[in-house]
N, C-alpha and C positions, 0 to 999 in steps of 0.2 A: 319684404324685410324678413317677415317669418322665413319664407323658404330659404333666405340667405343663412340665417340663423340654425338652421334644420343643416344646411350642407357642412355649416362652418365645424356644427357638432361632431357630424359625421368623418368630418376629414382627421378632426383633433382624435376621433377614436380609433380609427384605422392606422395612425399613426401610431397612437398608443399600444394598437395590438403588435404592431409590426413590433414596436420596438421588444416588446415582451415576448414575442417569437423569438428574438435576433438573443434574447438576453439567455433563455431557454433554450439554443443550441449552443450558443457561444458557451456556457458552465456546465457540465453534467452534474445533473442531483449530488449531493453531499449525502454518502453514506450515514447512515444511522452511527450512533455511536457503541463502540465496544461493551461490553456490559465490565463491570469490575473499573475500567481503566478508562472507558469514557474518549479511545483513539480511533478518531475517525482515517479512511482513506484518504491520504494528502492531494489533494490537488496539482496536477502537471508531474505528480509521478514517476510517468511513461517515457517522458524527456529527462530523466535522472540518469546519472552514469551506472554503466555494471559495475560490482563490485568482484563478484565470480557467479559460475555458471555449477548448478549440482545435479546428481542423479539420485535419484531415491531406490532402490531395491525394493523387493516383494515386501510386504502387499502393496504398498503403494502405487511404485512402476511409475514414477513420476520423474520429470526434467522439470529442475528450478532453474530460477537467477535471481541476484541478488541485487537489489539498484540502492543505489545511498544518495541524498541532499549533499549540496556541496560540503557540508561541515563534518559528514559522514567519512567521505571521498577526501579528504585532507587529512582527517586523522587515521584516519587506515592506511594510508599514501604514508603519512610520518609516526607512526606504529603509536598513536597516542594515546593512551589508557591513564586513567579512565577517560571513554567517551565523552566530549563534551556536552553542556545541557544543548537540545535545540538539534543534535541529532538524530537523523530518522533513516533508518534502514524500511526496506521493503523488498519481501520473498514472493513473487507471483510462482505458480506451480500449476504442472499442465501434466495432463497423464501421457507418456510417451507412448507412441504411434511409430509404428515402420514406416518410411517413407515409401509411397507407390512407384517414385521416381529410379532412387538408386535402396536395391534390397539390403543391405548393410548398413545405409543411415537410420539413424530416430531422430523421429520431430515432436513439437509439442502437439499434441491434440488440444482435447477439449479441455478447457482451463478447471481446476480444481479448487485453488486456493489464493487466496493476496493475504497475507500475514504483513504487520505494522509494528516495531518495533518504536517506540520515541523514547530520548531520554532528556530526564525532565528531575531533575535531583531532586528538587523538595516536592514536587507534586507525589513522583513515584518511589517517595526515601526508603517507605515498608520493604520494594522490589526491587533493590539493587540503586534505584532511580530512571527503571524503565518500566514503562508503561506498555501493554500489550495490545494486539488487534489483531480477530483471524478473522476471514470475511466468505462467503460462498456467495458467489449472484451479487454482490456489494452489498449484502446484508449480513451482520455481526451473528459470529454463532454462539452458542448458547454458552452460558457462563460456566456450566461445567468444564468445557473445553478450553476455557481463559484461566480456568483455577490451574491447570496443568502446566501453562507456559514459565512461569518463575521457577516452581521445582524442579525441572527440566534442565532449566540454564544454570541452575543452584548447582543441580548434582556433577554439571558436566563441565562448564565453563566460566564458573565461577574467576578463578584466575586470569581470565582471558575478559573483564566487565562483563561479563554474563552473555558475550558473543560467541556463535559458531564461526561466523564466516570469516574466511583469511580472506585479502587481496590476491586475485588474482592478475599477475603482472601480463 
């Protein structure tokens, strides 16, 4: 009875670990949160529609894109300003690379940036009603560099709910 009791343990744990394995690949870790703004990396992301595609000039030297939540992706589809609350833009950025294959394409290289955009009216009323997130490695960079993103949008694209990106059709 003991050793039945012993196996019955063991099976109930092996199960349990499994499942905690299964749980542990199925969600990647939850980025830390933003300092200032408290925006994490959204989940499923990577399956979001493009919005547009950009290049960055010296120093950067970098190829972006731009992906939107569907709530993003309807109101930039129907030119709607101001942004609704609940949408979420996301700028992944990759420093461009010559392609080995064809000498006059660039590809993305090594990834540089995921930037998070949410808008969220009363949370983030002080900033427009956007909430900011710039990340390296899935880890939030340092609040100096978060103090910079509202000023930015203030000075440039104010007019526009404090967005750069157009639609790209």
């Amino acid at each position: 009875m003991q050793r039945t009791r012993i196996a019955h343990l063991a099976l109930n744990a092996a199960l349990l670990l499994g499942a905690v394995v299964d749980q542990a690949m199925a969600e990647p870790a939850k980025s830390a949160p933003s300092p200032i703004y408290g925006v994490t990396i959204p989940e499923g992301y990577r399956k979001w529609q493009m919005i547009a595609p950009a290049e960055e000039a010296a120093p950067l030297d970098e190829l972006r894109v731009v992906l939107g939540n569907p709530a993003a992706i309807k109101a930039i589809e129907n030119s709607t300003l101001p942004y609704p609350d609940g949408t979420i833009l996301v700028k992944l950025a990759y420093k461009r690379t010559q392609s080995p294959e064809f000498a006059t394409a660039t590809i993305p290289g090594a990834p540089t940036t995921v930037q998070v955009m949410v808008k969220d009216s009363r949370r983030y009323a002080s900033t427009g009603g956007w909430g900011f997130g710039r990340f390296v490695n899935g880890q939030p960079v340092d609040a100096a560099q978060h103090q910079t993103c509202f000023a930015c949008h203030t000075a440039k694209v104010k007019d526009r709910d404090y967005v750069f990106t157009r639609f790209a059709p």
